[in-house]
Each structure stands twice: as C-alpha cells, then as structure tokens.
N, C-alpha and C positions, 0 to 999 in steps of 0.2 A: 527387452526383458521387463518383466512385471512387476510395477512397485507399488504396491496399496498406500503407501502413504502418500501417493499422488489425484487418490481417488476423495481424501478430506481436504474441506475446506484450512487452509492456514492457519499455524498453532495448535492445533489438535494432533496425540499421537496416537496411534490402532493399537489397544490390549489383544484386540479377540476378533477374525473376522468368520461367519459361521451362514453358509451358500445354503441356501431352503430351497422350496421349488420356486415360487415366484419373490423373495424376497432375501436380501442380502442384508445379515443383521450385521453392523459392525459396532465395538464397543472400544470408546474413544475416550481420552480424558486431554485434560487441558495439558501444556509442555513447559509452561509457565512454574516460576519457583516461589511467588509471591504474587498478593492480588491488591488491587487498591480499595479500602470503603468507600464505600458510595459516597458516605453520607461527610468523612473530614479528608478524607483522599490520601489518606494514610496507609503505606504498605505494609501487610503485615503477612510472616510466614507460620504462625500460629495454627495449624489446622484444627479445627474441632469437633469435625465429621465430613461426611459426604453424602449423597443422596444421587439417585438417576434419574434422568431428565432423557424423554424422549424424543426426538426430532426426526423427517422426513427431509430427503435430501436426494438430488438428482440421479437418476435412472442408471443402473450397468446394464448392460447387456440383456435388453428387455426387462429387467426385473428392479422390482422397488428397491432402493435404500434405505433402511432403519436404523440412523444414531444411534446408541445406546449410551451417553454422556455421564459421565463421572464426575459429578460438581460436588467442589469443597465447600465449606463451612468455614469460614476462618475468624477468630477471635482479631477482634479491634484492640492495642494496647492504649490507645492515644487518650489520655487523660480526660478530655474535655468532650471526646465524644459520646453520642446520645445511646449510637448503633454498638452494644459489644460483641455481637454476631452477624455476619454478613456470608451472603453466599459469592463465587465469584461469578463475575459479568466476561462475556465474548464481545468479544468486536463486533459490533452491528451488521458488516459486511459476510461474520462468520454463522454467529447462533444469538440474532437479539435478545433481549431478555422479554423472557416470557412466551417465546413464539416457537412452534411448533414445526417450525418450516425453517432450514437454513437461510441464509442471505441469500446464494443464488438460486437456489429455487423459490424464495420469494420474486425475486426478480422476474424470473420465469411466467411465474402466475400474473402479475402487474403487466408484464407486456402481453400476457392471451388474453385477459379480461378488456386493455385498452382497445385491440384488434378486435378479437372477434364478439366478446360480451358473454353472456350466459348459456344457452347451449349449444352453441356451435363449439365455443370453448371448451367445453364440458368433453364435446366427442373428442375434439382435437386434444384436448389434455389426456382423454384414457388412451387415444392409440401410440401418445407419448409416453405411457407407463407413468405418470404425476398421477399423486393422489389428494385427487380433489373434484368436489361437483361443482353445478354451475352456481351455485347460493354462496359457495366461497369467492367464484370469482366475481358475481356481483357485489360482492360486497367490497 
C-alpha cells in the first residue's frame, strides 16, 4: 500500500501532493508545535507568519521532486533576547538552512562529485533524474 508520507524526509508532513508531467510538486510543512531561537534557544509557540521555501529532493518514479515548504515566523518572548522574530530551522539531515537541496540529496550530490567529478557526474546525475549540472558538483 501507498504511503506519501514515506516519501519525506523526517518531521515534515504532505498538505498537497500535485503529479505534472515530469515533476512531482509536493507541499510539506513542519509537524513540530514549537521552535527554538537561534539566537537565546528559547522555545516559543508564538507564530507570526509564514513564508515558502523551495527545495529539490530525491527522484520518484523517473520524475523530479519539488518541496513546496511552509516555514513559520515565530515571535521570540524571552526578555533578554536581541532576535524578536526568527524563522524555524530543520534538522541538517532534513532541509539545512539556507540550502535548496534536502540532506539526502545533498548527500547524493557529495558522493557523485567525490566519484566521478564534473561531467561525467553531470551525465550520471541527469540519467538519475537529480537536478543539477556539473558547476554544482564541482563546487
């Protein structure tokens, strides 16, 4: 039997999955009830918006994966801190901050670029359905 919640990474749960020709958009937000600041490590359930965040994530069925991430805004209460708006953070191994590529399909890229390097990677990554050229994986 068919579970899409088996198809994200950890702690994220599926709003919307929506099958294209070559690309499988799915839109995901975090399962979590509260988040920590960064900046004093204080949990707060304060929300005070949200924003989308797009990521690229490991292949189905020949066809791309496209995150569509729902990340909260949550108000800081903690007296003494600097930050009184923070966005929330994933697990490094899920969606680090900032990166456009999940943790396992970072992974993925890290071990083609150590193998094969720039364009042999390059072909080996399109016939894998990964989306990425060889400048990313030299880098």
């Amino acid at each position: 039997r068919f579970n899409p919640a088996r198809l994200l990474p950890p702690g994220l749960t599926i709003d919307h999955v929506a099958v294209g020709g070559e690309v499988i958009l799915l839109t995901v937000h975090s399962g979590a009830l509260a988040a920590a600041c960064p900046a004093c490590g204080e949990p707060s359930r304060r929300v005070q918006s949200h924003y989308i965040r797009r990521a690229a994530d490991l292949p189905l069925g020949g066809r791309r994966v496209e995150l569509q991430v729902s990340v909260r805004r949550f108000r800081c209460d903690a007296v003494g801190c600097k930050r009184q708006i923070f966005a929330e953070r994933f697990a490094a191994d899920v969606l680090p901050a900032f990166a456009r590529r999940t943790g396992r399909l970072e992974r993925i890229v890290h071990h083609l670029a150590l193998a094969l390097g720039g364009r042999p990677g390059e072909s080996l990554a399109r016939r894998l359905m990964l989306p990425m050229g060889r400048d990313t994986l030299l880098r």
